[in-house]
Steps between C-alpha positions, in 0.01 A plus 500: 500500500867456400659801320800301278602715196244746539564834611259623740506865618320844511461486149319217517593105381728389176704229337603344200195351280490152534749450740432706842172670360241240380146517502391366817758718644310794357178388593595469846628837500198659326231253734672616826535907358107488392361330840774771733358764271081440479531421881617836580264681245217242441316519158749721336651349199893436432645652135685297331780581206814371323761624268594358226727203593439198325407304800267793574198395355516119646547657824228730516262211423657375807456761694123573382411125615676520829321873592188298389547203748503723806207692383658801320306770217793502269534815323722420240712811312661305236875564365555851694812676689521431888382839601213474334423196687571703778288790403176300430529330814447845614220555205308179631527587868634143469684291803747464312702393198731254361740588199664218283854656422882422606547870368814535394641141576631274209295351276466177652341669845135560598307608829217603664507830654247566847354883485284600758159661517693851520697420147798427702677200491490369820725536797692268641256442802211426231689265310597309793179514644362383124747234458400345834194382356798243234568295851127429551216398311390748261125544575365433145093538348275264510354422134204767583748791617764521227644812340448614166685686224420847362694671227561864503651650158530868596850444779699686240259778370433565851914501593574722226193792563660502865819612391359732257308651765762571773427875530842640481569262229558780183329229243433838210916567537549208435284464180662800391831367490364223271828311653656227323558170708662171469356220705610156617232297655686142508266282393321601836160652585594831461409480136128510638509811649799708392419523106139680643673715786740670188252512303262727739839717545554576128764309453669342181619125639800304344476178681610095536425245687124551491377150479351407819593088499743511809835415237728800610701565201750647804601426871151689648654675752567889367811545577777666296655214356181381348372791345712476183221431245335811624815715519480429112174573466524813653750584250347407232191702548611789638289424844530793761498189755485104481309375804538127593254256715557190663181251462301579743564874455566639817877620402583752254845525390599834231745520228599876436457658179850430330475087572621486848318308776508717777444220786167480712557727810515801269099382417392558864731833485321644214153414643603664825609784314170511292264449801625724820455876283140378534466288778740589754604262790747225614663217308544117579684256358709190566845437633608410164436798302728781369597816614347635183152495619664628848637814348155506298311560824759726671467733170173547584502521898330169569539310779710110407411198679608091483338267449585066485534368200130349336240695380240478769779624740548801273108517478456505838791739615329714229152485666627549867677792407284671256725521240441625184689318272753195567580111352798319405822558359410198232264760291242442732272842540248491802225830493268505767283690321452239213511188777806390697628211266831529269348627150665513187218659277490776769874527515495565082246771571706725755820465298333562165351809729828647636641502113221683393446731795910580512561474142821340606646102379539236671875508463454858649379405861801241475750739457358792706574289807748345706533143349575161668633172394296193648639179500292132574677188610360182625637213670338154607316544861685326734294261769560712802389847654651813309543683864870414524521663152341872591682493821816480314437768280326689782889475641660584211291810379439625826511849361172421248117536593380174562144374340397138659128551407594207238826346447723793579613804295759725563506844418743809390404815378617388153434131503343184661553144540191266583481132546179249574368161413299528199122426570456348129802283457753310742753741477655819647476810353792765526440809378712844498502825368768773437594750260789302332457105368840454701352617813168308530672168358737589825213498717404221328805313581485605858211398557517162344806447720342351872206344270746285301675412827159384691393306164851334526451402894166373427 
């Protein structure tokens, strides 16, 4: 099966609605995941669930019909987050499940998203070995063998008592504080489990963007820059914190209490910080992450590791090393102990944990600590191998630690410089890190040096 426009990779398979991403290219997808799926575990079902995108709902019909025509049970969730697809795969002992959700792409993006009968998204191997099934015939039901569709209302009750019941999870200090919150849920499907998460913590929510129709009042991704609506809020009510979602809610980005968007590595700091008094062990996250959550771990003797970039190779770092606590430098909180899937809900709970625990802000765990500028830049993939490009810079900074687990990132003990193809979109990513603007924008410009000269000769 040709691939133009789509983006295929470990996250799974997405495009533009209506151009690259149509219908039948859906339910190819879905057909070929639920036949690669039953015919590893045969007669468990697949979960199915969306967000809130406005192609969402025409594409889960889709995706319901093509699970049907190779014999699937359907479970369907409804309008949930991603992990909690992920965690009722686990719930249903299911082979697997498919989510409907470009995350924190534009508005104009869906996807389909492959998790495995562990919760995990699935590896590279399993995808290719499930995509192999696109270049062949699909082997499809006969009219006395097809699948059928079950609904299942209690994904988010279920999601929510989980967190709630994580054992070192201090749910009466929390109450006690009786913390005020602000909350931006985009538009997305966070507004179907957030409003009940805060209000089993005792908390008083200011919030916007909690209609769940897929029109993002703002760019969806969390990031600084488009954060200003709750930066106001926050303000306005006197919040202690303003947490923000992108639409499938597996990111949490924090504003501070005076306004200020902090940026989302300090999210996975603070939950490292609330989690390893309790749980002691190592950390894991990707090549793209901050020092901040670094210097998190060191503070409280923990073992660091790397990771590539993409949640399933966080996830399974995390699981091969035993980790306690690890995810992504985009507000993306993995615990183990709740399921090994970025988690957004479970992310509000440890931060809203360490305030109450520590009695301290969140502007206080900024400032405590060594800070970092990090700077993203982007530029056009060029048409050839990148290998010419890290051995340059290999050259150059011979005196650096040298990462090639994805891309390549270079390392100081004050600062970082990291560069790889972007699995969602056809560009290269070149991120760095350092504790002045002018210093990572440096590194920046260094490295973008031998990649501007390779797009040039191709």
């Amino acid at each position: 099966m040709r691939f133009d426009g789509l983006m295929v990779s470990v996250s799974g398979v997405r495009g533009r609605v209506g151009d690259a991403l149509t219908p039948e290219v859906m339910a190819t997808f879905a057909a070929a995941f639920g036949a690669w799926a039953t015919a590893r575990h045969p007669g468990r079902p697949v979960v199915v669930g969306r967000d809130s995108r406005v192609s969402g709902a025409m594409f889960t019909r889709v995706v319901h019909a093509a699970l049907e025509s190779v014999g699937c049970t359907v479970i369907d969730i409804g309008m949930v987050p991603t992990p909690t697809v992920q965690l009722e795969v686990e719930h249903h002992h299911a082979a697997g499940g498919l989510a409907i959700t470009a995350s924190h792409n534009p508005i104009e993006w869906n996807a389909l998203k492959f998790i495995g009968s562990s919760g995990l998204f699935l590896s590279a191997a399993e995808g290719a070995e499930m995509r192999a099934l696109l270049d062949g015939a699909i082997p499809r039901a006969t009219w006395d063998r097809l699948g059928t569709i079950v609904a299942d209302e209690d994904a988010i009750r279920r999601h929510v008592d989980a967190v709630l019941a994580l054992p070192f999870l201090d749910v009466a200090a929390i109450r006690a504080k009786a913390f005020p919150v602000a909350l931006d849920c985009c538009h997305g499907a966070g507004s179907r489990i957030m409003p009940a998460l805060l209000d089993a913590l005792g908390c008083t929510v200011s919030s916007i963007g909690m209609t769940a129709d897929g029109r993002f009042p703002r760019p969806p991704e969390p990031v600084a820059e488009n954060l200003g609506a709750l930066s106001d809020l926050v303000r306005a009510s006197g919040a202690v914190v303003g947490f923000a979602t992108d639409p499938d809610v597996d990111r949490l980005a924090l504003v501070d209490e005076t306004g200020r968007p902090i940026g989302e590595d300090y999210t996975l700091a603070m939950a490292v910080r609330a989690v390893l008094p309790a749980r002691p062990g190592s950390v894991v996250t990707n090549l793209s992450t901050s020092k901040v959550v670094q210097d998190a771990a060191r503070d409280h003797g923990a073992d660091f590791h790397f990771a590539p970039v993409g949640e399933v190779n966080v996830a399974l770092a995390m699981r091969d090393a035993g980790a306690t606590i690890g995810g992504e430098g985009n507000g993306g909180v993995i615990l183990p102990e709740l399921h090994l899937g970025r988690d957004a809900p479970v992310a509000v709970a440890l931060v809203l944990h360490l305030l109450a625990t520590t009695g301290k802000s969140v502007s206080d765990f900024v400032t405590a600590h060594p800070r970092y500028v990090i700077v993203k830049d982007k530029l056009d993939r060029p048409d050839v191998a990148l290998d010419a490009v890290y051995a340059a810079l290999r050259e150059r900074f011979a005196e650096a630690v040298a990462d090639t687990q994805d891309g390549l990132r270079l390392d100081w003990p004050d600062r970082w410089v990291h560069l790889r193809p972007s699995g969602t979109e056809p560009i290269v990513r070149v991120i760095a890190e350092a504790p002045t603007e002018e210093a990572a924008r440096q590194l920046i410009a260094d490295a973008r040096e031998p990649l501007a000269a390779l797009a040039g000769a191709a």
